[in-house]
C-alpha positions in Angstrom: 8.3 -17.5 -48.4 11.9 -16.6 -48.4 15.2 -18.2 -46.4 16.7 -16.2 -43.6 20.7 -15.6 -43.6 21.8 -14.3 -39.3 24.9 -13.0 -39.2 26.9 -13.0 -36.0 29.2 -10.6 -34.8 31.8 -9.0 -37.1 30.0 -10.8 -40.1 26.8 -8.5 -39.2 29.4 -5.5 -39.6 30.6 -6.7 -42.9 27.4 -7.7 -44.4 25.7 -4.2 -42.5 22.9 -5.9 -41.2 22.1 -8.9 -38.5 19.9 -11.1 -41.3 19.0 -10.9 -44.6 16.3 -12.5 -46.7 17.7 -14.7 -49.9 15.8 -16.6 -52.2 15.8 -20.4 -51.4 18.4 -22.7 -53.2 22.1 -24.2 -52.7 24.1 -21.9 -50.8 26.6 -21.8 -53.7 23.7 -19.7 -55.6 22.6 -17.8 -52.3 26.5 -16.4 -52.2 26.4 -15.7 -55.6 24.0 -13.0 -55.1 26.1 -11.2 -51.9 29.0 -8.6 -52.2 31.7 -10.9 -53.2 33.8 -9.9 -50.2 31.4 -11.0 -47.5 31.0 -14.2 -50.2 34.5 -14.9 -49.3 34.1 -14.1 -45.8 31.6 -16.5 -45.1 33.4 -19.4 -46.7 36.5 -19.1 -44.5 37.3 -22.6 -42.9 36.8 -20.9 -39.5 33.0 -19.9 -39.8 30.9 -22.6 -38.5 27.3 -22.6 -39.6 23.6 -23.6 -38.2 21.0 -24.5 -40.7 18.2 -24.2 -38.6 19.6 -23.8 -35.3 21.9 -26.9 -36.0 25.8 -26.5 -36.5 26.7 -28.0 -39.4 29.5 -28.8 -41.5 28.3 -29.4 -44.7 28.9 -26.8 -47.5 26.4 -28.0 -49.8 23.5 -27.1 -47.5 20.5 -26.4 -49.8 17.7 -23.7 -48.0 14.4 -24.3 -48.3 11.7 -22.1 -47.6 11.6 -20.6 -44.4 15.1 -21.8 -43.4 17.5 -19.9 -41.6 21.1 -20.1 -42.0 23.3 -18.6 -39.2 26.8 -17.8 -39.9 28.9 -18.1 -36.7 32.7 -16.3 -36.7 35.6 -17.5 -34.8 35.3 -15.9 -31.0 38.3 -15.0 -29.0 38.2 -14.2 -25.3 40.8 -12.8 -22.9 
């Protein structure tokens, strides 16, 4: 059983799909394996994440099997 990576809003766009499967480990080594430009993206300081449907700060998050990582983008409204 895999992890789960959601991507949210313009990060969908950039990574052309809404989820992805990744092998489990540290994020650093689930990055690794992305385009390097959406790599970058997801690391900006203004990307929140929820491992598991719970925000959370920590950039050393390691996934397990069956985890889901959701990667949440600045909003703006008007």
């Amino acid at each position: 059983m895999n992890a789960r990576l959601l991507f949210l809003g313009k990060l969908a766009d950039l990574a052309g799909a809404a989820e992805m499967e990744v092998a489990p480990g540290p994020l650093e080594a689930v990055l690794a394996t992305l385009a390097p430009a959406l790599a970058v993206e997801l690391l900006g300081e203004r990307v929140r994440m929820a491992l598991n449907g719970e925000i959370t700060g920590d950039r050393a998050v390691v996934l397990g099997k069956g985890d889901e990582l959701a990667f949440l983008p600045p909003v703006s409204g008007g």
